[in-house]
C-alpha positions in Angstrom: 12.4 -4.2 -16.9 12.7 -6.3 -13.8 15.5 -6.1 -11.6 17.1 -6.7 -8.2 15.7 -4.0 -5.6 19.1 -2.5 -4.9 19.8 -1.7 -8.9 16.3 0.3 -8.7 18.1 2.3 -5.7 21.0 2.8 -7.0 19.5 3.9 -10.4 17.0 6.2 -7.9 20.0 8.2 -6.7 22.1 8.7 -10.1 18.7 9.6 -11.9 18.1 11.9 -9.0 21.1 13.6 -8.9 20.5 14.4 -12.5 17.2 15.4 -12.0 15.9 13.4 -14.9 12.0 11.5 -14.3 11.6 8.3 -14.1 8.6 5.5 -12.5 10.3 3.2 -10.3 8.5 -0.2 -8.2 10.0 -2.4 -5.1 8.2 -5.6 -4.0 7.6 -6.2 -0.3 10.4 -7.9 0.3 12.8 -6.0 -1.1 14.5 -8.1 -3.5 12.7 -7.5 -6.4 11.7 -3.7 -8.4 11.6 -2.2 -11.2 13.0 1.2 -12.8 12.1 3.2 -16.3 11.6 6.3 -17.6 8.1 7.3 -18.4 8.6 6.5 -22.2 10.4 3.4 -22.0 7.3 2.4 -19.2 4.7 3.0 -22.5 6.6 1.0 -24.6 6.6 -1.4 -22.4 3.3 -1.9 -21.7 3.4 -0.1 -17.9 0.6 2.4 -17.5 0.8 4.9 -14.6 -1.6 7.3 -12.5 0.3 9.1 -9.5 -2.0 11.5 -8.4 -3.3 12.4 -11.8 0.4 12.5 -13.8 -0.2 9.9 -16.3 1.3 8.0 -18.9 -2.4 6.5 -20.1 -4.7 7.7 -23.0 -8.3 8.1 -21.6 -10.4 5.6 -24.0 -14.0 4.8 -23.5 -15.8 2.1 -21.4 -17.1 -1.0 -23.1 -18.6 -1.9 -20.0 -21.3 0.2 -18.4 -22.1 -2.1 -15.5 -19.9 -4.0 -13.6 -20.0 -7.4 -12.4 -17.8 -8.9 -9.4 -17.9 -12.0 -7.0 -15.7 -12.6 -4.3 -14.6 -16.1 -3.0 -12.4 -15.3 0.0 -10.6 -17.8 1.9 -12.1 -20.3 4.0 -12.3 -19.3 7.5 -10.6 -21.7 8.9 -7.8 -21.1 6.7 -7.6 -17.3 7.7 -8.0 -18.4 11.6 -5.1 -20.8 11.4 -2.6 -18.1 10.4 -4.1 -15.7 12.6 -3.6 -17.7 15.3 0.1 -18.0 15.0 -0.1 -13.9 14.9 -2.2 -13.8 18.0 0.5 -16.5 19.9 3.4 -14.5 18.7 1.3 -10.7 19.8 1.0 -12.8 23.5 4.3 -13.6 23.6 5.3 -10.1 23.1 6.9 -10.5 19.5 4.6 -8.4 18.1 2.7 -4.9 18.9 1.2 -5.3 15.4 1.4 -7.7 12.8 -0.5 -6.6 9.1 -2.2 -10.0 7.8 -3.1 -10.6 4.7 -4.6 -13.6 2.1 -5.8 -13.6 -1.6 -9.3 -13.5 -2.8 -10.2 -15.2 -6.0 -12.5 -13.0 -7.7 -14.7 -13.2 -10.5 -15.6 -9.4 -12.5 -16.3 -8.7 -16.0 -13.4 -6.2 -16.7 -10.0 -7.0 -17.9 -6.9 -5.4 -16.0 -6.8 -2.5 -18.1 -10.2 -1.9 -17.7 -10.0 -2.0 -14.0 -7.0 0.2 -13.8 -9.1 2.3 -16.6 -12.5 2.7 -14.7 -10.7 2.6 -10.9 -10.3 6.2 -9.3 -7.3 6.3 -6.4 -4.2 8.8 -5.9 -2.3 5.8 -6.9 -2.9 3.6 -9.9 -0.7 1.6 -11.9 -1.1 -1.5 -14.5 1.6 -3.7 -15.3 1.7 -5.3 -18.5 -0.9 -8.2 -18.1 0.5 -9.3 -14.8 -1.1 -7.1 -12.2 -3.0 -3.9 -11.3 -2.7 -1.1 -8.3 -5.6 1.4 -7.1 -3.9 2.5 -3.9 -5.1 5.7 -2.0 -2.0 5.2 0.5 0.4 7.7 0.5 4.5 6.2 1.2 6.6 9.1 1.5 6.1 12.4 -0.7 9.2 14.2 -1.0 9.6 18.3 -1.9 11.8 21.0 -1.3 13.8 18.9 1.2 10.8 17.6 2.9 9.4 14.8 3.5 5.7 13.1 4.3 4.6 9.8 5.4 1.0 9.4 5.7 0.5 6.2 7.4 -3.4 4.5 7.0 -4.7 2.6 9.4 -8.2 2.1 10.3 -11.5 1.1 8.5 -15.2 0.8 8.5 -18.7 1.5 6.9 -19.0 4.7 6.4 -23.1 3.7 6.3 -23.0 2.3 9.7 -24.6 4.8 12.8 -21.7 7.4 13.4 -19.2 6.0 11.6 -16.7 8.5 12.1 -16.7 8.7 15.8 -17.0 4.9 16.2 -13.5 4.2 14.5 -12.1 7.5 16.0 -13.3 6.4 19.7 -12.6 2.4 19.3 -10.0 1.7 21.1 -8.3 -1.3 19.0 -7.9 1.1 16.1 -6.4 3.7 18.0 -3.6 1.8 19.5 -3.2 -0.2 16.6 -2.8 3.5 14.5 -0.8 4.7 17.7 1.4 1.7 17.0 2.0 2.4 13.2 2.7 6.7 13.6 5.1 5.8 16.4 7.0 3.1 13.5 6.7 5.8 11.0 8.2 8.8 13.2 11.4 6.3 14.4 11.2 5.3 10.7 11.3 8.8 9.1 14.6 9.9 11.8 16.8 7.4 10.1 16.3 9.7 7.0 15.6 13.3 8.2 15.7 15.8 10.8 13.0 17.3 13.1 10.4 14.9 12.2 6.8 15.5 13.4 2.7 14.7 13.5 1.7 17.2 11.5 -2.2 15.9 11.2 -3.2 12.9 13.7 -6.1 10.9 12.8 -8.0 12.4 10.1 -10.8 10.4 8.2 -11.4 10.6 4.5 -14.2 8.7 2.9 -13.2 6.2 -0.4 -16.6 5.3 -2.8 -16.4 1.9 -3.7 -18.6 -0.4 -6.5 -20.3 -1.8 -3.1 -20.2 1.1 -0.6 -18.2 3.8 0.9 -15.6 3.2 3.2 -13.9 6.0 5.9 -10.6 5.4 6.5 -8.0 7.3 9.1 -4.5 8.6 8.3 -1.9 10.7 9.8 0.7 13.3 8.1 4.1 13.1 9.2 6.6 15.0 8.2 10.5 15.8 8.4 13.0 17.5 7.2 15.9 15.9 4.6 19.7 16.8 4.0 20.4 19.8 1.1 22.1 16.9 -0.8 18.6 14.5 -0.7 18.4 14.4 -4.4 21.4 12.5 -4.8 20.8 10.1 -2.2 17.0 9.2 -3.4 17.9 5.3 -3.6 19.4 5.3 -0.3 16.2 7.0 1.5 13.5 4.5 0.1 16.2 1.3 1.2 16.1 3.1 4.7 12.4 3.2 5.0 11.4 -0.3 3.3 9.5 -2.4 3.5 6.6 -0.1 4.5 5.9 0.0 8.1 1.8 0.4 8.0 1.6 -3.0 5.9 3.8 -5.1 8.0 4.0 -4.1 12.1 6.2 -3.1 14.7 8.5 -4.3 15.7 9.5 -4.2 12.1 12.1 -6.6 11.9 10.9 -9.2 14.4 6.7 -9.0 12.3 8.5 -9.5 9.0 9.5 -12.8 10.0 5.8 -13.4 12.1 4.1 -12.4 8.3 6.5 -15.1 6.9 5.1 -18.3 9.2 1.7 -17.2 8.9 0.8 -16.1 5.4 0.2 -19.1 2.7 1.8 -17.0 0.2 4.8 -14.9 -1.0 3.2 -11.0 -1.0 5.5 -10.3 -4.3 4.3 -6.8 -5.6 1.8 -6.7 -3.3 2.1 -4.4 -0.2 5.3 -2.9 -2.0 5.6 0.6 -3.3 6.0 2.3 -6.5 6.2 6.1 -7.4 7.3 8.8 -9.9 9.9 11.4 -9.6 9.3 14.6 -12.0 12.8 15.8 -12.1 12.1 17.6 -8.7 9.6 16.2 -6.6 8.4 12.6 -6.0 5.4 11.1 -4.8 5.3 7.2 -3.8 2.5 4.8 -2.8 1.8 2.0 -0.8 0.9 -1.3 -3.3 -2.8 -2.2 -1.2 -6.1 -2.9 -3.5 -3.6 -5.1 -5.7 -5.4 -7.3 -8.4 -3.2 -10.0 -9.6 -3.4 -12.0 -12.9 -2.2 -15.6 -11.9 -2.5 -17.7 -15.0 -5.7 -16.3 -16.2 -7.4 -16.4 -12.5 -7.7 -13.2 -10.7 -6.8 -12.8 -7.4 -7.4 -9.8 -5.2 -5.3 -9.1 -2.3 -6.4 -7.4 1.2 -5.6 -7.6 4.8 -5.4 -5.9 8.0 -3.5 -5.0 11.3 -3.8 -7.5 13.9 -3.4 -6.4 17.4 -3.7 -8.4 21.1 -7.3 -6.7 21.3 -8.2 -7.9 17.9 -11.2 -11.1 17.2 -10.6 -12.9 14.6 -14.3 -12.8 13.0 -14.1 -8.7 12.6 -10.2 -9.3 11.0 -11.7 -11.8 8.7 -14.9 -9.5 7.8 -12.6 -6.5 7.2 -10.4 -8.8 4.5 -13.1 -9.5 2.8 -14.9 -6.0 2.9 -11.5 -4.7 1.3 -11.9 -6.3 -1.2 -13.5 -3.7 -3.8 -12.7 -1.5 -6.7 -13.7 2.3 -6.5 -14.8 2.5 -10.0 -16.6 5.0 -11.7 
């Protein structure tokens, strides 16, 4: 089922060109994916949700309540590799660097119970090794179009006018600034008369703790008559995504290698389904990994010159949630 990222491309575009559905995944460094048909995924034990096209049986809860602790990274930990982002954004490496850590976690559901009780446009369980509840979009691509809709920006939503304090704060903006720029140059390599079609819009997530606003934008663009056969090649354009690693994307990639403790893997990468027509792709954030027997959840955020460390560190560890029902 596993194989090397550029098989999973390559199998994208001949699949494509034959209009025949499949579910495909690529890690965050692009070495690693996977590719199957929505049958073969079953069998294999790979459950799916991609904005309500599913491949999973709806069973009942055994749990009514749910139960999680979190036991995020020591702070000194998180300010260490923060600081080598913070010398590298000084030294003008770096506009934006996404940083991110794992948080052991402790919750009375197993994965297929979280991926069973979790509500997000993407969701996806893979056998007993990890589980997605994403609501970032990658790219959605339709009648030779193409959207990206990039997220960046987060707060309580219970906090005195939320809305207008993330809209009007002026780290978020140029950090979101930062990412719809990456996105747009991004997007060109691919298509033609790309544009912001919606800038900045909030939309609120419900979580087991509280509800969250987060901001987006909607780019768009348009792709060549023969996009269907070249699927594969788009998606090795685009990747890794550019709102989970930074911009300058090639020069942060190798910032987010010296300062996180960890490989990402599956984390931060994307997966998606194509129907035979039209395919729909999201971004691998609110990631739940089993790591022999111990769960770990995995959460970061964009780090800009204008950042402080304490608020970076509380927003890690307020990500850390599952919008269950």
């Amino acid at each position: 089922m596993l194989m090397p990222a550029e098989n999973v491309f390559e199998l994208m575009n001949s699949n494509g060109s034959r209009k025949q559905a499949f579910l495909f995944g690529i890690d965050f460094e692009v070495q690693q994916g996977f590719f199957c048909t929505p049958e073969k995924a079953l069998m294999a034990g790979i459950y799916f949700n991609v904005n309500e096209i599913t491949n999973f049986p709806d069973q009942p809860f055994k749990n009514p309540s749910v139960v999680m602790h979190k036991h995020p990274v020591e702070y000194r930990l998180y300010e260490k590799s923060y600081e080598i982002v913070r010398r590298n954004l000084i030294a003008g490496n770096s506009y934006l660097t996404n940083l991110t850590f794992p948080t052991a976690i402790d919750v009375n559901l197993t994965l297929p119970e979280i991926f069973a009780r979790s509500r997000a446009r993407y969701r996806l369980l893979f056998q007993d090794q990890f589980v997605v509840f994403s609501p970032e979009i990658f790219v959605q691509i339709s009648n030779s179009t193409i959207h990206s809709f990039p997220m960046k920006g987060t707060i309580d939503a219970s906090l005195p006018d939320a809305e207008n304090g993330i809209l009007n704060d002026p780290k978020e903006t140029a950090e979101h600034n930062t990412i719809v720029d990456l996105i747009r140059n991004d997007l060109s390599m691919v298509a033609s008369g790309v544009k912001v079609e919606r800038f900045r819009y909030v939309e609120k997530i419900v979580t087991h703790e509280k509800s969250l606003l987060q901001v987006s934008s909607e780019i768009s663009g348009k792709l060549p008559a023969n996009y269907l056969d070249e699927l594969g090649n788009i998606f090795r354009k685009l990747l890794p995504a550019g709102s989970i690693s930074g911009a300058p994307k090639k020069k942060t990639l190798e910032i987010i290698h010296d300062a996180e403790t960890y490989s990402r893997g599956f984390y931060t990468g994307i997966f998606g389904y194509f129907d035979g027509s039209k395919l729909d792709s999201g971004v691998m954030i609110r990631f739940v990994k089993n790591e022999n027997g111990k769960l770990l959840f995995f959460s970061g955020g964009g780090i800009t010159a204008n950042s402080h460390c304490v608020s970076e560190y509380n927003e890690l560890i307020d990500k850390v949630y599952v919008p269950f029902i």
